[in-house]
C-alpha positions as CSV (number, residue, x, y, z in Angstrom):
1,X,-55.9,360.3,67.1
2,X,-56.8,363.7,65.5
3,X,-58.4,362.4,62.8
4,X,-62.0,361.9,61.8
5,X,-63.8,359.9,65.1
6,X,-67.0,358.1,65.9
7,X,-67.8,358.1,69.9
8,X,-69.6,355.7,71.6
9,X,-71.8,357.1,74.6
10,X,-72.0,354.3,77.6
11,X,-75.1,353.3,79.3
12,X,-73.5,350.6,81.2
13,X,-74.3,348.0,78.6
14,X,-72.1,344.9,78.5
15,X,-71.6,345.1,74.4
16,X,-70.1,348.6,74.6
17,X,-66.9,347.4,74.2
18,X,-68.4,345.4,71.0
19,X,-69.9,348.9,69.4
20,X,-66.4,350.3,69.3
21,X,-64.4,347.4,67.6
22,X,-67.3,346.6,64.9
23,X,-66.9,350.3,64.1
24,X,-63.2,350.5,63.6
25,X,-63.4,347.3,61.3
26,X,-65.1,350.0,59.1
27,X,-62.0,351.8,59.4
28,X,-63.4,354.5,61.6
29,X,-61.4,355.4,64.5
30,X,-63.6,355.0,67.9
31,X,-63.7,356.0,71.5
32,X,-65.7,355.1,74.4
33,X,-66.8,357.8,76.9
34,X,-69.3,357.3,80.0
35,X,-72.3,358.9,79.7
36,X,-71.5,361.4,82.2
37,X,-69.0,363.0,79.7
38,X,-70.0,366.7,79.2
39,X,-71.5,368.4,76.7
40,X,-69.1,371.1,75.8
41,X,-66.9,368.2,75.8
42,X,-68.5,366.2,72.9
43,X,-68.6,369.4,71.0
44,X,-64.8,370.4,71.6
45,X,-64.2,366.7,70.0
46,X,-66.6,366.9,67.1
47,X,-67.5,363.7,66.5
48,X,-68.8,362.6,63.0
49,X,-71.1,360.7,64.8
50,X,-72.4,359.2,68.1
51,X,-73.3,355.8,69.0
52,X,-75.6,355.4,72.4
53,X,-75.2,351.9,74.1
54,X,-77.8,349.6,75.6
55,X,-77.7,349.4,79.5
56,X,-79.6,347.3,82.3
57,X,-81.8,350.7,83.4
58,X,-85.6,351.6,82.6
59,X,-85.1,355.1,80.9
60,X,-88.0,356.8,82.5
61,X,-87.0,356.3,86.1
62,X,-85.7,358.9,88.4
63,X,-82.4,357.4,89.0
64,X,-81.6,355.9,85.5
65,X,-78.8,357.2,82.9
66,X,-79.7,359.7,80.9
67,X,-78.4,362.7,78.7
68,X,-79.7,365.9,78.1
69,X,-81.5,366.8,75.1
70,X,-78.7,369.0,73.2
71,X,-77.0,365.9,72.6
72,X,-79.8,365.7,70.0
73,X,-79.7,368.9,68.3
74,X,-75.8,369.2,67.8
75,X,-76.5,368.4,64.2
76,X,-74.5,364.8,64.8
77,X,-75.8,361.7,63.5
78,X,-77.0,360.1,66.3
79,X,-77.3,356.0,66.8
80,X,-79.2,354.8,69.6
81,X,-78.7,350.7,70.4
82,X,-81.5,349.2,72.9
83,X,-81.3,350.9,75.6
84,X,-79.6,354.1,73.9
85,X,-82.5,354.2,71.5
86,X,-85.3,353.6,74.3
87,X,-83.8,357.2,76.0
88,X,-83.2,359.2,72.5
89,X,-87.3,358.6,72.2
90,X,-88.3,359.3,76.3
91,X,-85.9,362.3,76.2
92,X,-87.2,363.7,72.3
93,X,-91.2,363.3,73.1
94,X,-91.4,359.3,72.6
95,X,-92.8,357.1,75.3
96,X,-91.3,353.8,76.5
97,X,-92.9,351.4,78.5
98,X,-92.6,347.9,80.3
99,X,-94.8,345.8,78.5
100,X,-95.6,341.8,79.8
101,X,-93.4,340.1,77.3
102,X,-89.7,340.8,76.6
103,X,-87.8,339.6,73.6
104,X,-84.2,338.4,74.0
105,X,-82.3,336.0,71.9
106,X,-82.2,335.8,67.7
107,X,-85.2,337.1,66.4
108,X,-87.0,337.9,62.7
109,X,-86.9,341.4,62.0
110,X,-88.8,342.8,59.0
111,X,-86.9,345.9,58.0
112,X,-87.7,349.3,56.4
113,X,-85.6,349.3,53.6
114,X,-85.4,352.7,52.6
115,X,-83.8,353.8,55.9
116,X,-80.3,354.7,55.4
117,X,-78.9,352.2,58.0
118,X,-80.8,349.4,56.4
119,X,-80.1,350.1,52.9
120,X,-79.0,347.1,50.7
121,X,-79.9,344.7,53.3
122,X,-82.5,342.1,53.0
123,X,-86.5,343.0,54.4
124,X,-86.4,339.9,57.1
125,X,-83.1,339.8,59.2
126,X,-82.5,337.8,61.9
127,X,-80.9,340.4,65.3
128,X,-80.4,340.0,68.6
129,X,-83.0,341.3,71.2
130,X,-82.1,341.7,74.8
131,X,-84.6,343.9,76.2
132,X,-87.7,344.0,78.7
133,X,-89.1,347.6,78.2
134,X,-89.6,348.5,74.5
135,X,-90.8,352.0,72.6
136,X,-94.9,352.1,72.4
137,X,-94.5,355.8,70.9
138,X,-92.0,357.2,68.7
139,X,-90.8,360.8,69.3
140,X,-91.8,363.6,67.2
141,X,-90.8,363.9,63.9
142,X,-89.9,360.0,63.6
143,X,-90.9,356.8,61.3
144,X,-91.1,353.4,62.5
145,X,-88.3,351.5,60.4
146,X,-88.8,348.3,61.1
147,X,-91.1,345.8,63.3
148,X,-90.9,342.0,65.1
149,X,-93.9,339.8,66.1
150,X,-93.8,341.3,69.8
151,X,-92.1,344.5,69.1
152,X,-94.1,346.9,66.5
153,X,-91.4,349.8,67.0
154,X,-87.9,347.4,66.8
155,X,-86.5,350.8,64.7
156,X,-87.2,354.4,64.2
157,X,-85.4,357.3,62.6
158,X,-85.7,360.8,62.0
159,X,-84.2,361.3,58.4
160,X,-83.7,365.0,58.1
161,X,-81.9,365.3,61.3
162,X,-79.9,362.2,60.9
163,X,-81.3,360.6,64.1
164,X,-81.5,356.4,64.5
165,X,-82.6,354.3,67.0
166,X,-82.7,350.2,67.3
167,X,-83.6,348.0,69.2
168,X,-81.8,345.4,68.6
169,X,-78.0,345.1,69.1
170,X,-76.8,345.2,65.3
171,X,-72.9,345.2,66.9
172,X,-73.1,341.0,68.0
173,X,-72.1,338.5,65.6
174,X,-75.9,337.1,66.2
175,X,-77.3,339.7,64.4
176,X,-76.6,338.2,60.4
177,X,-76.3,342.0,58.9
178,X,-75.0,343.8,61.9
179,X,-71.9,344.8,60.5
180,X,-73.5,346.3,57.3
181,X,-75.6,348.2,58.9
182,X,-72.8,350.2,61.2
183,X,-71.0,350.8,58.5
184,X,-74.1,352.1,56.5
185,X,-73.9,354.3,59.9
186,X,-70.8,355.4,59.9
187,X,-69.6,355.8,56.6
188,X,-72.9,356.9,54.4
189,X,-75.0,358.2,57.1
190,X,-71.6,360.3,59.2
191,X,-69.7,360.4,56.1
192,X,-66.8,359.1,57.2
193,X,-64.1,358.4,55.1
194,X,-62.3,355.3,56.5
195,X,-59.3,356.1,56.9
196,X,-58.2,353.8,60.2
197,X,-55.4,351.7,59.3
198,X,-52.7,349.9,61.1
199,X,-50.2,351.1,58.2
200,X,-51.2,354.9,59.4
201,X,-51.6,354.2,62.7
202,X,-47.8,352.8,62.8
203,X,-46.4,356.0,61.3
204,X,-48.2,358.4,62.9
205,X,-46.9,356.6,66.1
206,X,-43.3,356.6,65.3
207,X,-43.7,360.6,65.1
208,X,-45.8,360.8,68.3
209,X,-42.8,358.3,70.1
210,X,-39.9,361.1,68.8
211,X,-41.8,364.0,69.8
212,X,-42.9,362.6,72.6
213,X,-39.2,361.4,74.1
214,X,-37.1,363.6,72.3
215,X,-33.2,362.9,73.5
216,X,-35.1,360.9,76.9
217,X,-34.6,357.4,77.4
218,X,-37.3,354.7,77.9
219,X,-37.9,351.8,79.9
220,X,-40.5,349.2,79.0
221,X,-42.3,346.8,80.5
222,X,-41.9,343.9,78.1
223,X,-43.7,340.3,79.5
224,X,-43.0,338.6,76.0
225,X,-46.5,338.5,75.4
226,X,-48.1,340.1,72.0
227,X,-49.1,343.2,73.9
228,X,-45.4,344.5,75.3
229,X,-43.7,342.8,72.1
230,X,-45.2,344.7,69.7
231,X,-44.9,347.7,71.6
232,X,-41.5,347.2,72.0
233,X,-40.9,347.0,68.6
234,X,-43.2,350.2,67.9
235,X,-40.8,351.8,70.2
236,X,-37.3,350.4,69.0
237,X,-38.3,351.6,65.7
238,X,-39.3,355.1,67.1
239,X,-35.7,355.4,69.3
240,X,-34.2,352.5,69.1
241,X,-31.0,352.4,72.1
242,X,-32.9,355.3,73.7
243,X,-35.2,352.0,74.9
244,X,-34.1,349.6,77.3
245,X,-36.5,346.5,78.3
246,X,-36.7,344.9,81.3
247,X,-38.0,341.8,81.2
248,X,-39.1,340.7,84.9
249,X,-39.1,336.6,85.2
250,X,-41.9,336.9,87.9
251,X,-41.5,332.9,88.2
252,X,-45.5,332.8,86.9
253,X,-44.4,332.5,83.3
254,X,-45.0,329.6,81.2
255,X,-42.5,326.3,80.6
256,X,-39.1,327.7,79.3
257,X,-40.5,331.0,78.5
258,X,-37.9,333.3,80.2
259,X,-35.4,331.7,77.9
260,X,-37.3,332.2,75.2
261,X,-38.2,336.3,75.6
262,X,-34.2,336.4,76.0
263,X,-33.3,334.7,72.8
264,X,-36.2,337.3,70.9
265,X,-35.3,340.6,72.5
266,X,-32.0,339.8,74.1
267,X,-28.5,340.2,73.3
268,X,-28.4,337.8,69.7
269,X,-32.0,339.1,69.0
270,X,-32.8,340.9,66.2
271,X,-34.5,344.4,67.9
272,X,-32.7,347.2,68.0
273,X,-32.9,347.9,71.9
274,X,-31.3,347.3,75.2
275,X,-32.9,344.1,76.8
276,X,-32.1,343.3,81.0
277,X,-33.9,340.3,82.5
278,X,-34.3,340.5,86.3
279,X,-34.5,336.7,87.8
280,X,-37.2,337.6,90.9
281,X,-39.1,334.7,91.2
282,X,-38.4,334.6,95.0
283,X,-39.4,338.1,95.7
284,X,-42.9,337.3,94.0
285,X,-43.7,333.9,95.7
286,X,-43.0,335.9,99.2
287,X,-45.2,338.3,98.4
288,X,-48.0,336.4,97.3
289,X,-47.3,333.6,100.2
290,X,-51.1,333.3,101.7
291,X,-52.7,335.4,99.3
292,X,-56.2,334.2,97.8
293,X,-58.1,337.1,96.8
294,X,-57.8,337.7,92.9
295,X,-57.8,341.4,93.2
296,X,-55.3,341.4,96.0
297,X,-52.9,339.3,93.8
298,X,-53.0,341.7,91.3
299,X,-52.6,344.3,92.8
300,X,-49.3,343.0,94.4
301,X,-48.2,341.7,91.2
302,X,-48.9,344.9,89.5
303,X,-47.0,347.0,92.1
304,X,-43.6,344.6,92.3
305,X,-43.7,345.6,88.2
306,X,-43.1,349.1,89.2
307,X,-40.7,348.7,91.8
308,X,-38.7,346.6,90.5
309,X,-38.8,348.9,87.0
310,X,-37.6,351.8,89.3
311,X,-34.9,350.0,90.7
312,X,-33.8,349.0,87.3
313,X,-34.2,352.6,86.0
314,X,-31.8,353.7,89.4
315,X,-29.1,351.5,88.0
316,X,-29.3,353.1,84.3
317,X,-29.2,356.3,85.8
318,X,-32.0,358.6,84.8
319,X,-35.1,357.5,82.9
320,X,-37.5,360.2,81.5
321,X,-40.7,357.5,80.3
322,X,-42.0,353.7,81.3
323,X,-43.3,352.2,78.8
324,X,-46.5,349.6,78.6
325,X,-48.3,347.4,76.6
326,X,-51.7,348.2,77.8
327,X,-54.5,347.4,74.8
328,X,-57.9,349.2,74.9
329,X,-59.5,346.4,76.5
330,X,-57.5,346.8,79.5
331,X,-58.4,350.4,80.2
332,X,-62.3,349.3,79.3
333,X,-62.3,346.9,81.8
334,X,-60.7,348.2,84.2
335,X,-63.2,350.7,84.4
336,X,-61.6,353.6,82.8
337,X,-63.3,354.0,80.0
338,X,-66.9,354.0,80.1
339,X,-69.6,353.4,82.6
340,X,-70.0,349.4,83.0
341,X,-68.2,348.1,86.4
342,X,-65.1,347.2,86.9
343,X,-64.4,343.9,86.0
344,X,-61.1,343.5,86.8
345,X,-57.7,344.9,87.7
346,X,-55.2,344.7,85.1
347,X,-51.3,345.1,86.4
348,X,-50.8,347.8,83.5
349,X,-53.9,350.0,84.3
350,X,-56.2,349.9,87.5
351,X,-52.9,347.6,89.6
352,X,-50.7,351.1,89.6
353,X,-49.7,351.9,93.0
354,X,-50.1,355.9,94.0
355,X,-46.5,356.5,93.2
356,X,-44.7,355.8,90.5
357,X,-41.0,356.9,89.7
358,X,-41.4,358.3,86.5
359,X,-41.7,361.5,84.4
360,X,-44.5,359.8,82.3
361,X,-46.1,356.6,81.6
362,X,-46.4,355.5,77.6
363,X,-48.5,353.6,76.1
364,X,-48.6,353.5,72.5
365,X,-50.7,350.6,72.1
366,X,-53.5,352.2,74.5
367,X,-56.3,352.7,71.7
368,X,-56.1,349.2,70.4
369,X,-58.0,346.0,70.4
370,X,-56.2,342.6,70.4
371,X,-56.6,342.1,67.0
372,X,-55.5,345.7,65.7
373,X,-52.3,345.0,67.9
374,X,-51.4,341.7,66.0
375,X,-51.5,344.0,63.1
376,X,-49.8,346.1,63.9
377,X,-46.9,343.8,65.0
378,X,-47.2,342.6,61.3
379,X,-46.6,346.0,60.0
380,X,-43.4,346.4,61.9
381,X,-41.8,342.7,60.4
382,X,-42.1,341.0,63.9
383,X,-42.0,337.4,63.1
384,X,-45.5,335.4,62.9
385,X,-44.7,333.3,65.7
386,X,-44.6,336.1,67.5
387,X,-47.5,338.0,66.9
388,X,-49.7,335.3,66.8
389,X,-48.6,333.8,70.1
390,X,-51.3,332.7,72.7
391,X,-52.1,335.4,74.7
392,X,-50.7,335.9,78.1
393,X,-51.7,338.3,80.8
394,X,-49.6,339.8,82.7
395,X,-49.9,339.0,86.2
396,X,-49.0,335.8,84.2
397,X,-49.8,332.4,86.3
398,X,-50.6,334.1,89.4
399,X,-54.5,333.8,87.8
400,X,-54.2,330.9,86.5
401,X,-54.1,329.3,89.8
402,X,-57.0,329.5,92.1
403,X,-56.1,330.5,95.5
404,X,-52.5,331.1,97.0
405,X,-49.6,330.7,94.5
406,X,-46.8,328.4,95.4
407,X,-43.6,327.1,93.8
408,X,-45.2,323.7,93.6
409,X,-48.3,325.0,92.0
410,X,-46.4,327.3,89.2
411,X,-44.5,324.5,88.2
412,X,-48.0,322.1,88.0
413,X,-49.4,324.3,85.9
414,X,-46.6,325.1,83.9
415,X,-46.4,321.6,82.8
416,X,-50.1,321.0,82.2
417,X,-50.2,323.9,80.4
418,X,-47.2,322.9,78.0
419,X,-49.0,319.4,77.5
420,X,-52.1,321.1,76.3
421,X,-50.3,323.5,74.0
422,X,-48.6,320.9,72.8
423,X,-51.3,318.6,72.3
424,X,-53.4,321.4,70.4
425,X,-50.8,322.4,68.2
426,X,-50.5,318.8,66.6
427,X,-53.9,318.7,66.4
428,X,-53.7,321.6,63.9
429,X,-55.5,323.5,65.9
430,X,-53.2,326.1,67.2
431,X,-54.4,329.0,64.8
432,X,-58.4,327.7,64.7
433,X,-58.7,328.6,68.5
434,X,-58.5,332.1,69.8
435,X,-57.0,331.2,73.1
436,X,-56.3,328.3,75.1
437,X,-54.6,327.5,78.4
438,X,-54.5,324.7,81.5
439,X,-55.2,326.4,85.1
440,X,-55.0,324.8,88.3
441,X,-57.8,325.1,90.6
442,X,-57.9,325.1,94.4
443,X,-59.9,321.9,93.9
444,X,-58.4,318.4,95.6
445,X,-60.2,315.3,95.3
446,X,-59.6,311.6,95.6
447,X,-58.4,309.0,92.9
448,X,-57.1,306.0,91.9
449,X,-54.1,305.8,90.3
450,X,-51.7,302.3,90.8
451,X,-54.3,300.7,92.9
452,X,-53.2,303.2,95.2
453,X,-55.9,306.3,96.9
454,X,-54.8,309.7,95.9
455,X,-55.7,313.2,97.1
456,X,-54.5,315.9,94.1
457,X,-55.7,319.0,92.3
458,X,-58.5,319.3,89.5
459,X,-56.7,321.2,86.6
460,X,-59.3,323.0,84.4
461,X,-58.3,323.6,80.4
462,X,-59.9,326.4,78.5
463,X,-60.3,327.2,74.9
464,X,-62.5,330.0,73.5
465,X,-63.3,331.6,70.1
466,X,-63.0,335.2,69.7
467,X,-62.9,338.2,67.6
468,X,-62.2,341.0,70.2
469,X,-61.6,339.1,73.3
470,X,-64.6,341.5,74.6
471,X,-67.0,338.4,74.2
472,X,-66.2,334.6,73.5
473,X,-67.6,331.4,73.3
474,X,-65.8,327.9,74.6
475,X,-64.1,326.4,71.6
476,X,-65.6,323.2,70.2
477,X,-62.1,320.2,70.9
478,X,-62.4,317.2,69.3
479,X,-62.9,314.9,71.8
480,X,-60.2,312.4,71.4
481,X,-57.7,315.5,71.7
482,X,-59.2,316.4,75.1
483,X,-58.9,312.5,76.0
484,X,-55.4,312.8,75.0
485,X,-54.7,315.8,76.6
486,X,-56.0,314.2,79.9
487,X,-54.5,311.0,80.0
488,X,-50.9,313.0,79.5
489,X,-51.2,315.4,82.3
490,X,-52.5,312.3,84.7
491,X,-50.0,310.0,83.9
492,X,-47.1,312.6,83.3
493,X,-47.6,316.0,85.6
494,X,-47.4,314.9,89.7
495,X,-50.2,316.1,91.7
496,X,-53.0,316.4,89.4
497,X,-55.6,313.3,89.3
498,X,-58.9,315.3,87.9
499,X,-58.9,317.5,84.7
500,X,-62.2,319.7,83.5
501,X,-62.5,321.7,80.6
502,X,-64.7,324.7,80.9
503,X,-67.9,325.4,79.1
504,X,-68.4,329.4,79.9
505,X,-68.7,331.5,77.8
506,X,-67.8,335.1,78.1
507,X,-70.2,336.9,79.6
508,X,-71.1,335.7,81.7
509,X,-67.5,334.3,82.8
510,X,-64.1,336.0,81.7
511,X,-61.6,334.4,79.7
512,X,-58.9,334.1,82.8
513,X,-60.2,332.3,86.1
514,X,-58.8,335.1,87.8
């Protein structure tokens, strides 16, 4: 990651995430850093530019984030969104205040052409506004750029010194010329030459992996998901025997998928690698007996991974490296890479228990979204099927089922969840939906089924649309699929009388239940 970067500066706004993949689909490498990141530290990294996020605070309060005013006068181009733009004018001289009417939602913008960041975009845009307190004075040394009805300061700069600020969140899908005006950001304004590609990336990784392991050997994760499969295959290209996978059936997989990871990366598959599949289902349904917390079940989950990884890496004899598929959204939400709360625990990242048995822990996929991963695996001739397989999280079914986890409920959802798939896919809707998945809730209810009262679960589908898997809206199913869909699991899975299908979007929900 040496090469050219834009940084993102986090003010605890929920789209931060957001900022950072619509500026790598410029082809600009991007990292998110907490507000609280040093100084000396942002100039050690020299940045071609910084982006500041938006964030729930009133700038002028005591207790609100802030930086200090050499962030300014580093001679970096300098974004501010919302929020980040609010506290680039308090802190340079502006004034902000809380005025009686907010603006949030798509709103008409009529834009300053000539700035930089709105060149070659039309004079009225439509953006998305989600703020309460707006700018009623620009700082020193800066033009208003562009106005709304309510707002008369929606965007500012300060030419000479190559500093922005917004007020609206140009990185949504809401905003119609969002995109454009990033990259007017990054590449014209920072002068960045684009040169983030998942051809390069693969490469460079390759080298990193040799250099990295040298004569050691390697043990990885792999789930079968898109994640640990395509870093397996980054790696079995890197050092091919050097890597043995473990493949831990957990019992929370989907219908028949155990066999199905063997017959990819096993023995008659086509990876160069050592592939061991450990049969614990057992062991996991013991642990989580009369467990109900989300977190809690994570956390277990996440720590049988690792012991049972060491107790694989015992029999090899010695193992330098464990390998992961951890993707950037992992580390974002688990609260390691900026400043918005932890969401939630993921097995690969925030579930680690204190220990670990291991030299090092790899990660080569660590700096990428979904979406750059499935590219990724392209690049490296893993078959379609495979890369574009729903995704699957790695505590598995242990949250897809709300509540404790039990034999009979894996094997409930399991089946649901195969019907649904099943159901989308000959609907042709298999690559038209970004995710989709049956989970079982802890809801029982009575029915009628035979003339006869029943008391069974509720199980809950979800589909959702999404570019990043950052933010993502429920996914529009015909309704004569979902009828379909419902009568099969009814009539064909035992124990279920009630399915839902969920609404939320993401926020304010999360794609998983759990």
């Amino acid at each position: 990651m040496d090469q050219e970067k834009v940084i993102v500066i986090d003010f605890g706004g929920q789209y931060n995430q957001l900022v950072a993949r619509r500026v790598r689909e410029c082809n600009v490498y991007c990292e998110i850093y907490s507000y609280k990141i040093d100084l000396a530290q942002i100039k050690a990294m020299n940045p071609k530019g910084i982006i500041l996020t938006g964030g729930p605070n009133s700038c002028y309060e005591a207790d609100s984030p802030t930086y200090e005013k050499g962030l300014f006068e580093l001679g970096i181009p300098v974004l501010g969104l919302c929020y980040g733009a609010q506290l680039m004018m308090h802190v340079l001289g502006g004034k902000v205040i809380t005025p009686e009417v907010g603006e949030y939602g798509k709103t008409e913008v009529t834009l300053d052409t000539s700035s930089a960041i709105f060149k070659g975009l039309p004079e009225n845009e439509i953006c998305w506004m989600s703020h309460f307190d707006r700018i009623s004075e620009t700082a020193p040394g800066f033009k208003v750029m562009a106005h709304t009805a309510d707002c008369p300061i929606a965007a500012a700069e300060n030419a000479e010194k190559k500093l922005y600020a917004v007020q609206f969140h140009p990185e949504v899908l809401h905003t119609e010329h969002g995109t454009e005006m990033l990259h007017n950001f990054v590449r014209n304004v920072c002068g960045c030459a684009g040169t983030w590609r998942m051809d390069s990336f693969v490469e460079e990784s390759i080298e990193q992996i040799r250099e990295k392991v040298g004569d050691g050997k390697v043990l990885l994760a792999l789930s079968g998901g898109v994640d640990s499969s395509v870093a397996a295959g980054l790696l079995s290209r890197a050092i091919g025997k050097q890597l043995t996978c473990v493949f831990v059936d957990h019992g929370l997989l989907r219908k028949n998928e155990g066999d199905e990871v063997e017959a990819v990366f096993g023995e008659k598959g086509a990876f160069d690698l050592n592939f061991i599949r450990v049969n614990a289902q057992e062991r996991y349904y013991s642990k989580l007996a009369g467990v109900t917390e989300p977190e809690r079940k994570r956390k277990i989950i996440g720590e049988e991974f690792i012991r049972v990884f060491e107790e694989e890496a015992k029999k090899i004899g010695a193992v330098d490296f464990l390998a992961q598929g951890t993707i950037y959204p992992d580390v974002v939400e688990s609260g390691l890479g900026g400043e918005s709360a932890v969401i939630k625990s993921h097995h690969n990242v925030g579930g680690l228990p204190d220990y670990v048995d291991f030299k090092e822990i790899i990660e080569p996929l660590r700096n990428l979204f979904k979406d750059e991963v499935r590219k990724v695996g392209l690049e490296l001739g893993i078959p379609e099927k495979l890369v574009f397989r729903q995704p699957f999280p790695g505590p598995g079914l242990g949250i897809r089922i709300i509540g404790e986890v039990t034999a009979e409920k894996v094997h409930i959802v399991q089946e649901a969840d195969a019907i649904y798939r099943e159901e989308i896919a000959n609907a042709g809707l298999d690559r038209s939906i970004g995710q989709y998945f049956a989970a079982l809730t802890n809801m029982r209810s009575v029915g009628v089924m035979g003339d006869e009262r029943t008391y069974d679960y509720a199980v809950a589908l979800r589909a959702v649309n999404t570019v990043d898997f950052m933010t993502a809206e429920a996914a529009e199913i015909p309704f004569e699929v979902l009828q379909k869909v419902m009568s099969r699991i009814i009539n064909e899975v035992k124990g279920v009388n009630r399915v839902f299908y969920d609404l939320t979007s993401k926020p304010p929900g999360t794609i998983e239940f759990e």
